[in-house]
N, C-alpha and C positions, 0 to 999 in steps of 0.2 A: 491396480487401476491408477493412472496416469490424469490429473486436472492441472489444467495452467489455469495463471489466476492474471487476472491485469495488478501492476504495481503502479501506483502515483507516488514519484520521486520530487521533494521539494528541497530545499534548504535554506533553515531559519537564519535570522539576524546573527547568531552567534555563530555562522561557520556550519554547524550541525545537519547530515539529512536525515529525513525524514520522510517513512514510507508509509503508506496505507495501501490498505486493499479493499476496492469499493461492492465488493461482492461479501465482504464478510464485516459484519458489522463490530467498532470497536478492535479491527484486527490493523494493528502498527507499531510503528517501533522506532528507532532514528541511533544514527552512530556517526562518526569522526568520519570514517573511509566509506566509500561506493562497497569495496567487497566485505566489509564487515555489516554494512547496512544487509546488504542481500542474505547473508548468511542469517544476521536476523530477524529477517522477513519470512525468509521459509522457517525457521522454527516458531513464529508468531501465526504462520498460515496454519502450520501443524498442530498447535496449541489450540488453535481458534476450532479446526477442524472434529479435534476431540471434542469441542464443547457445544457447538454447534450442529443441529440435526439435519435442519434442510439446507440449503444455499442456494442464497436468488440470487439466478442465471440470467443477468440484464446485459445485453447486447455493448461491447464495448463502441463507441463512435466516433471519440478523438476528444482533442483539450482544445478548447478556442482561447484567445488572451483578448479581452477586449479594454478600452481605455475610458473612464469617467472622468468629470472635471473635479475637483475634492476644492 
């Protein structure tokens, strides 16, 4: 059986990305490259999945960027 997962791709102050997956709690990982980041995000999703029973299935609906005055 076949599950896609949504990834949230960021990248920190040091150059670094950084993935989560907001269906699996505690499931992320971050690396130098995009294609090494992916590679280890699906073995973090794999990981999570061994460990993890159920998986809440929340409707993916988009990223908004909004702006505060700081």
């Amino acid at each position: 059986m076949t599950k896609e997962f949504n990834v949230v791709i960021e990248r920190d102050e040091e150059g670094y990305y950084v993935a989560s997956v907001p269906e699996l709690q505690g499931c992320h990982t971050q690396a130098k490259s995009l294609d090494k980041l992916m590679e280890r995000i699906r073995e973090a999703i794999e990981l999570c999945l061994e460990m993890e029973g159920d998986i809440v299935s929340n409707e993916f609906i988009g990223v908004q960027r909004i702006a505060v005055e700081v």
